[in-house]
C-alpha positions in Angstrom: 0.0 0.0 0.0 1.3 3.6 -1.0 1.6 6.1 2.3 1.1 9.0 2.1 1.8 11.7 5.0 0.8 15.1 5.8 4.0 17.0 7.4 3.2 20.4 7.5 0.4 22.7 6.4 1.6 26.5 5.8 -0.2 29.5 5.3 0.5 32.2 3.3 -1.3 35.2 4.5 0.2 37.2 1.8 -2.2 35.7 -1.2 -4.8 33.6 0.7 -3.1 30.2 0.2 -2.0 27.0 2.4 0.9 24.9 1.1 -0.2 21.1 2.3 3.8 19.8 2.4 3.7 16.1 2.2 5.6 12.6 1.6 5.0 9.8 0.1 6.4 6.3 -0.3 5.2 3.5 -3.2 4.8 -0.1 -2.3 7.7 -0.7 -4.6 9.6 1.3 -1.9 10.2 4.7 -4.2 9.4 7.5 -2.1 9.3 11.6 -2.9 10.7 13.2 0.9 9.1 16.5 0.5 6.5 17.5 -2.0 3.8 20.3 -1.6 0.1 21.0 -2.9 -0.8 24.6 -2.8 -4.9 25.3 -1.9 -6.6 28.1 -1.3 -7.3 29.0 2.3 -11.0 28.6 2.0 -10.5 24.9 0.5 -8.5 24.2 3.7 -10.6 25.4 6.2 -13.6 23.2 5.2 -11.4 20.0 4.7 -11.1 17.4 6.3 -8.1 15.3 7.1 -9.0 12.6 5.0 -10.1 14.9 2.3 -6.4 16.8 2.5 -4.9 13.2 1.9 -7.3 12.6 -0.9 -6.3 15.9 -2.4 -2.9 14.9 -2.1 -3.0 12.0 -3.8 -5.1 12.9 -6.7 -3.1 15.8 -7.7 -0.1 13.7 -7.2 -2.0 10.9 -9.5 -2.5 13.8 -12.0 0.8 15.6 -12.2 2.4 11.9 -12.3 0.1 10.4 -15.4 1.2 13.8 -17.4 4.5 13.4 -17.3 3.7 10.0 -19.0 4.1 10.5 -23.1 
């Protein structure tokens, strides 16, 4: 199973964002130390912890399956 794992979530007062900064390591046992999803403040607030992880991985899903020519 691939884990995922919310490290830090930092907010940007400047332009109304949160940076969600995560990890993640693959069952195959490849792992990315530090990414980060940017969301808009609003977003965060009504999310979830669950729903932070889910946006985690589907905008990792989707920036990974683009890179794929």
């Amino acid at each position: 199973m691939n884990n995922i794992q919310i490290k830090n979530e930092i907010q940007n007062p400047d332009n109304n964002t949160v940076r969600i900064v995560f990890g993640v390591t693959f069952v195959t046992g490849t792992s990315i130390s530090d990414g980060a999803v940017t969301i808009t403040k609003s977003e965060w607030l009504d999310m979830t912890g669950r729903q932070k992880l889910e946006k985690v991985a589907n905008q990792l899903s989707a920036d990974m399956l683009s890179t794929i020519k």
